[in-house]
MDTraj code that builds the backbone (N, CA, C; nanometers):
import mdtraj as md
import numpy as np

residues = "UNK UNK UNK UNK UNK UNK UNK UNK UNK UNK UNK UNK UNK UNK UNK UNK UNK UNK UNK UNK UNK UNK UNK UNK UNK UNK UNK UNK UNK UNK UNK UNK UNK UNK UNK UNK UNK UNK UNK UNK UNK UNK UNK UNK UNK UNK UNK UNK UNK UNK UNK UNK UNK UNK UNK UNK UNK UNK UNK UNK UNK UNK UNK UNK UNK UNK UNK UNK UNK UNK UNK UNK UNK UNK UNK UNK UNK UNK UNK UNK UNK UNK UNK UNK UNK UNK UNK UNK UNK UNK UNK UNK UNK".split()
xyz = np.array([
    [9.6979, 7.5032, 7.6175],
    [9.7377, 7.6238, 7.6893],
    [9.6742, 7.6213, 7.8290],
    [9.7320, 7.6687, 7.9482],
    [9.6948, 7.6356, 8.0322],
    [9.6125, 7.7773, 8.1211],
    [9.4804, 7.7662, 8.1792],
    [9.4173, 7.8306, 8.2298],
    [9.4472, 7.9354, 8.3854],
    [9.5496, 7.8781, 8.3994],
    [9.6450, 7.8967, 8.5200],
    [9.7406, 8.0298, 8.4895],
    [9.7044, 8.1437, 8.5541],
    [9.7732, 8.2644, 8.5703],
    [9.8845, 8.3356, 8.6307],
    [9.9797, 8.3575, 8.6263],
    [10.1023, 8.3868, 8.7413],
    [10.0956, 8.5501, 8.7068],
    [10.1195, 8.5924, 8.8338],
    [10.2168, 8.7117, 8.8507],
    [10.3315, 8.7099, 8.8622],
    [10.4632, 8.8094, 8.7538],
    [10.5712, 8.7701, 8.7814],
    [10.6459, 8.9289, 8.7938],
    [10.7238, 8.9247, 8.8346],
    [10.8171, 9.0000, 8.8606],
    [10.9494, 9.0139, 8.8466],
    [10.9959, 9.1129, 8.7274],
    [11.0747, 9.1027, 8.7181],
    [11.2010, 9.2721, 8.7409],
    [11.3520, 9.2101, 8.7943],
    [11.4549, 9.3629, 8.8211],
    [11.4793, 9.3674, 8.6972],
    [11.4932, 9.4847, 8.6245],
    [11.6037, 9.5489, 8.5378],
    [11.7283, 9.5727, 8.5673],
    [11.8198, 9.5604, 8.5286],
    [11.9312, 9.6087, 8.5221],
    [11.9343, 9.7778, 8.5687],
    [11.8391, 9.8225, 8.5033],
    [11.8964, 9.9909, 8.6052],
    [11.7929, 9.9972, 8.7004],
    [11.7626, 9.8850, 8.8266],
    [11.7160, 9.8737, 8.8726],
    [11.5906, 9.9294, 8.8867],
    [11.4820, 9.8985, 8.7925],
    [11.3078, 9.8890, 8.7693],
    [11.3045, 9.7503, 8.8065],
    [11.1620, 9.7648, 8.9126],
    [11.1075, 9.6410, 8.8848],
    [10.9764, 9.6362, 8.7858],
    [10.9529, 9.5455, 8.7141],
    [10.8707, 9.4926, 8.5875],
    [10.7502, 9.4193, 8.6710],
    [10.6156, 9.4603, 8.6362],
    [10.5121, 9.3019, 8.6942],
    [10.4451, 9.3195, 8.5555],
    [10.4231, 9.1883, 8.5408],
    [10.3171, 9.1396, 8.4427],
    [10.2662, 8.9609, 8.4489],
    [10.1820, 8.9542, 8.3845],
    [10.0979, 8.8274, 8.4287],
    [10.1309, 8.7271, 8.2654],
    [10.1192, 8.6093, 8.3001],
    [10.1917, 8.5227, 8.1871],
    [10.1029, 8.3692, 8.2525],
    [10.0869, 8.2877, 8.1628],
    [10.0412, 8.1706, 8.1875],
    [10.2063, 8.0679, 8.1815],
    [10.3115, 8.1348, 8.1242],
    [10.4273, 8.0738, 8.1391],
    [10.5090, 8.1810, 8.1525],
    [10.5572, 8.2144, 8.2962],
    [10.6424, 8.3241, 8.3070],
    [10.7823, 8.3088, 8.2847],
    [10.8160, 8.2090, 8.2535],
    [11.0214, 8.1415, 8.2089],
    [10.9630, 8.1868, 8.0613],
    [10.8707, 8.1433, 7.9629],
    [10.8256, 8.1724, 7.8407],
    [10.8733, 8.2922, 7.7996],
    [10.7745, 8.3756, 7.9005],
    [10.7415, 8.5557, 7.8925],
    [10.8810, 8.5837, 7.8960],
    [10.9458, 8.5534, 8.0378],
    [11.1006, 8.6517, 8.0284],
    [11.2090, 8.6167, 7.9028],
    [11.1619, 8.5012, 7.8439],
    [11.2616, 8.4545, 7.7031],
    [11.2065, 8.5934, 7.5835],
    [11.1107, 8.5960, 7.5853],
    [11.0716, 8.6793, 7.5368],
    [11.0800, 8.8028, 7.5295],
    [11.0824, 8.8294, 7.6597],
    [11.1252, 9.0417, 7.6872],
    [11.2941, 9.0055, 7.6833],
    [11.3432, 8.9395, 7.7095],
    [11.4710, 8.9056, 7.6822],
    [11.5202, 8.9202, 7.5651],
    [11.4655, 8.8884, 7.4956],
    [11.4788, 8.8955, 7.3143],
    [11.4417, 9.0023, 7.2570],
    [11.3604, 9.0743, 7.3138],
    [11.3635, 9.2368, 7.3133],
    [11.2911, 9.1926, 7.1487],
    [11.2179, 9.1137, 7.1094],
    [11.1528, 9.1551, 6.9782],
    [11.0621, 9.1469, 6.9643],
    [10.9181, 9.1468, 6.8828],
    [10.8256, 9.1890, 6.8582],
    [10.7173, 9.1705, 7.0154],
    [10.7460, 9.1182, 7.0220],
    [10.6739, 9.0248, 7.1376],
    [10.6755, 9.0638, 7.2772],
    [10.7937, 9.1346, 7.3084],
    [10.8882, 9.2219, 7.4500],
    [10.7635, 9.3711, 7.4361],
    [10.7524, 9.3493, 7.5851],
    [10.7106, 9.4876, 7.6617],
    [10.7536, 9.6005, 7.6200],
    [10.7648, 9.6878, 7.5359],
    [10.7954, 9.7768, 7.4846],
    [10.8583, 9.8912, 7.6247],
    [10.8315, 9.8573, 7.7073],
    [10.8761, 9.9292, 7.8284],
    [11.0087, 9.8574, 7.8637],
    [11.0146, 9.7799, 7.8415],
    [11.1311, 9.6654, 7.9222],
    [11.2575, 9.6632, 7.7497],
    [11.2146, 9.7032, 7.5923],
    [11.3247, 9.6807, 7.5453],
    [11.4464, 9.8028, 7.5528],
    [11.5332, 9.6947, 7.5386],
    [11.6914, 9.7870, 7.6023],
    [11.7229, 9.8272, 7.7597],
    [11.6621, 9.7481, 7.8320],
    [11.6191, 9.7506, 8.0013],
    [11.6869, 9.6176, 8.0372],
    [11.7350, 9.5286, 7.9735],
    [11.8052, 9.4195, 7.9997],
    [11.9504, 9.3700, 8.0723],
    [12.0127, 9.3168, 8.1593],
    [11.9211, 9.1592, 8.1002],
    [11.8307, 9.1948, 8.2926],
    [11.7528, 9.0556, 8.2573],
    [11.6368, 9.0954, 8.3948],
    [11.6561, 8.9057, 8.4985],
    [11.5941, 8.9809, 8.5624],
    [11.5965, 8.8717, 8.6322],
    [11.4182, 8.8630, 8.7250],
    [11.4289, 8.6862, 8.7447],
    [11.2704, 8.6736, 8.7990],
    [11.2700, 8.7157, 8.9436],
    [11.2270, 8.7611, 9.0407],
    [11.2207, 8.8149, 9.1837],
    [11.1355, 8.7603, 9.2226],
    [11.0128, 8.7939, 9.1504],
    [10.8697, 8.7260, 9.2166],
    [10.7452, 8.6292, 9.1726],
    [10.7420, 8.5315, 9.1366],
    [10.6497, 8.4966, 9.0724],
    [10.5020, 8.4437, 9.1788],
    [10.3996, 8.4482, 9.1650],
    [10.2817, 8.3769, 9.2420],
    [10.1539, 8.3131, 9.1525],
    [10.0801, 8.2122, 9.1571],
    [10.0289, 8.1811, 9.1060],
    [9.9069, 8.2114, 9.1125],
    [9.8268, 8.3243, 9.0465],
    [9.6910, 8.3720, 9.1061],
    [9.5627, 8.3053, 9.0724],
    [9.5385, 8.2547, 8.9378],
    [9.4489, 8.1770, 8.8634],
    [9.4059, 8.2118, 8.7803],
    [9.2456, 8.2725, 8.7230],
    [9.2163, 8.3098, 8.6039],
    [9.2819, 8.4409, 8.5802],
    [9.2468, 8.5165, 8.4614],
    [9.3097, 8.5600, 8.3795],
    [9.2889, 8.7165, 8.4231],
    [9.1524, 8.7243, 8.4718],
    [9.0916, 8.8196, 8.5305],
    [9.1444, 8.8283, 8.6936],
    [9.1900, 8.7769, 8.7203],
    [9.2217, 8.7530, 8.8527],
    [9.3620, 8.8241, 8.8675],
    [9.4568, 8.7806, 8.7778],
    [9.5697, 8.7847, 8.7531],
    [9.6189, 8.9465, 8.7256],
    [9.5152, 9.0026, 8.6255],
    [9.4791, 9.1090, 8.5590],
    [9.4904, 9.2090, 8.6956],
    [9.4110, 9.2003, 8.8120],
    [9.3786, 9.2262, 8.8918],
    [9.4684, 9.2422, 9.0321],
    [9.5658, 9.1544, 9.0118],
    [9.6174, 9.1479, 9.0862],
    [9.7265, 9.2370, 9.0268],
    [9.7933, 9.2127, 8.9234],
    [9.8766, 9.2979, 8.8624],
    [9.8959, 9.4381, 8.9184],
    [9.7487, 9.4916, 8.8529],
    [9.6723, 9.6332, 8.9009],
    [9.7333, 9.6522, 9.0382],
    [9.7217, 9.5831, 9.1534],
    [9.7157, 9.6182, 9.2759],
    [9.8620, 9.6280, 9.2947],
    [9.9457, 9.5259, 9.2458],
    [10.0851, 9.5535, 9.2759],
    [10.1560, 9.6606, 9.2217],
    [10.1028, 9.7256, 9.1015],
    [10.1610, 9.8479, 9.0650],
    [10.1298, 9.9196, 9.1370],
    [9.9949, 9.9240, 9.2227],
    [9.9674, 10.0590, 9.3132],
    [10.0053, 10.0760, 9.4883],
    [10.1373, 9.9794, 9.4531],
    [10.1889, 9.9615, 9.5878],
    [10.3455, 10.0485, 9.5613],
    [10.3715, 10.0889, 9.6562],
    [10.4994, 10.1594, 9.6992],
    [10.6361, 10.1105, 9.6509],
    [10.7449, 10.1533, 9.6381],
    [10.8390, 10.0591, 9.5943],
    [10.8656, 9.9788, 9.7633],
    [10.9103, 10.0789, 9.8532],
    [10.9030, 9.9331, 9.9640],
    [10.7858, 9.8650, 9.9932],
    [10.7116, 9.8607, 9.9482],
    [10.5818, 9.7988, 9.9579],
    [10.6266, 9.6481, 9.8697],
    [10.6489, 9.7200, 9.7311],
    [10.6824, 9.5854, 9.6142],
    [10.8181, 9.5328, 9.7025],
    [10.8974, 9.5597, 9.7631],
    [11.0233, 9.5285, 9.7832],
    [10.9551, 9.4047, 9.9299],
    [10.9100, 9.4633, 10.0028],
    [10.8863, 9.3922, 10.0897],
    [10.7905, 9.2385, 10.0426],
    [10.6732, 9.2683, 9.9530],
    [10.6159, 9.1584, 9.9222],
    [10.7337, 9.0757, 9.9149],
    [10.8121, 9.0988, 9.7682],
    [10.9636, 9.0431, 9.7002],
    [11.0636, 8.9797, 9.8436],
    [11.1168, 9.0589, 9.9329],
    [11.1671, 9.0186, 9.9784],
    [11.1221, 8.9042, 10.1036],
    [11.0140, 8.9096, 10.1075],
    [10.9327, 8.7837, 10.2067],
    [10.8773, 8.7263, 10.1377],
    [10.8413, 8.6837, 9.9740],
    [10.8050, 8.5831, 9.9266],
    [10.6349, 8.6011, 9.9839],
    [10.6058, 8.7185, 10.0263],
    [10.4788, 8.7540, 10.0780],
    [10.3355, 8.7188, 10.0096],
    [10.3086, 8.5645, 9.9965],
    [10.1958, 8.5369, 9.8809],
    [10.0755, 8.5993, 9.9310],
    [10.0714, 8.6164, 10.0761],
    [9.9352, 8.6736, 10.1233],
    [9.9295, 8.8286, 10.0998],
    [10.0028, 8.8724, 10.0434],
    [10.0008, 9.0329, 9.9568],
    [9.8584, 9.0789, 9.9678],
    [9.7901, 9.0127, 9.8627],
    [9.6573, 9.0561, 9.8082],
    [9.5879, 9.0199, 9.9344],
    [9.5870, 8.9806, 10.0293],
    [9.4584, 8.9850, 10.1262],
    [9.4824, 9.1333, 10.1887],
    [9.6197, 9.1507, 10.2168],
    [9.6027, 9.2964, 10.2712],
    [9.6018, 9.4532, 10.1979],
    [9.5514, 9.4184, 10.0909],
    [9.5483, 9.4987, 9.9964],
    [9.4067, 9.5874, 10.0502],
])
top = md.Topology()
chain = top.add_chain()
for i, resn in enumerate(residues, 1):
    res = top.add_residue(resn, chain, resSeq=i)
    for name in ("N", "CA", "C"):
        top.add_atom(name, md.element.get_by_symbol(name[0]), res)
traj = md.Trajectory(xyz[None], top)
């Protein structure tokens, strides 16, 4: 298993965006995709989704962390990271 953390991001269909952190984020979205035991309980019946943003942050705690910060950003805030591929996000946090 690999020690390596991503932030990912994902649209809903009734347009929510989703963040959560995954050491395999193609894994994770097979998963909330499948809407079963395993799926975000926020995200089942929110389908189908798509990936927008992924970044690679590192440990687990890190990741955790970063998460945190992107929920406490604005929707044009999240939109703008998303739409510029903005990896330097977290420095101007």
């Amino acid at each position: 298993m690999s020690d390596e953390w991503h932030l990912y991001v994902l649209h809903c269909a009734d347009g929510r965006l989703y963040a959560g952190i995954s050491t395999d984020p193609q894994r994770r979205l097979g998963e909330h995709a499948a809407g079963g035991q395993r799926a975000a309980k926020a995200l089942r019946g929110k389908g189908p989704f798509a990936v927008v943003f992924t970044q690679l942050i590192g440990s687990r705690a890190e990741a955790q962390r970063a998460e945190y910060r992107f929920k406490q950003l604005t929707r044009p805030q999240k939109n703008k990271v998303i739409d510029q591929a903005c990896f330097n996000w977290l420095d101007d946090a």
